[in-house]
Residue, then its C-alpha position, 0 to 999 in steps of 0.5 A: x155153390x155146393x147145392x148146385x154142385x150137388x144138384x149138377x150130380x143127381x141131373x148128371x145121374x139121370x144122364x147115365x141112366x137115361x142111356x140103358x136100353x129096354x133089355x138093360x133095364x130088364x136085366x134087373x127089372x125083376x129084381x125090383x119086385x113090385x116096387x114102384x115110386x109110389x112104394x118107396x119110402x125114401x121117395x115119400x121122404x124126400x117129397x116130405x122133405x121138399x115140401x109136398x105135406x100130404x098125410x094121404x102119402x103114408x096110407x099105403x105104408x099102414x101096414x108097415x109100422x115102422x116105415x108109417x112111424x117115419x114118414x109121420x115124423x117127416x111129415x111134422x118136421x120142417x120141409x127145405x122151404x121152413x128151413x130155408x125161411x128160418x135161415x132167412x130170419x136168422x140173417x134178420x131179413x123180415x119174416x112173418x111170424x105165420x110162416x116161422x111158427x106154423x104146422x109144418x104138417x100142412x102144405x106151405x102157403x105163400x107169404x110176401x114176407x119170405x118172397x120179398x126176402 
């Protein structure tokens, strides 16, 4: 119930947003810099953290250290699908080992066990 209410927000957001017009956006646009999607560092967070393991994604932050350092790290953490799947197991429906134990740095492969689960 809480991840739908959380859900209904960030959707509720875009609403809000999706209401600027072109000189609204302009306003601010050049504050931005040349900041896109592509070099958001908490954008690549988020991906890594849905599920999207692509090691290629922190190339263009090699120059950055710090920022590179982080996003390896997610990349090696457990994605929402490895946590929603470990919490499966832990409530002892049946989950193949496979998917409990494996590289959390490479994408998800579809499992029966997790889907019958």
């Amino acid at each position: 119930m809480r991840v739908s209410r959380i859900q209904a927000q960030v959707i509720q957001s875009w609403d809000i947003l999706s209401t600027l017009t072109l000189a609204d956006y302009l306003a601010f646009r050049d504050r931005l810099g040349r900041a896109s999607r592509l070099q958001s560092r908490q954008c690549r967070l988020l991906e890594l953290a849905m599920g999207n393991k692509n090691a290629e994604m922190i190339q263009p932050f090699t120059h950055l250290p710090e920022v590179a350092s982080e996003l390896t790290q997610a990349l090696a953490h457990p994605s929402l699908y490895d946590e929603a799947s470990n919490l499966l197991a832990r409530c002892r429906f049946t989950i193949r080992g496979s998917v409990l134990g494996r590289d959390f740095a490479r994408p998800y492969e579809r499992q029966a066990s997790v889907e019958a689960a």
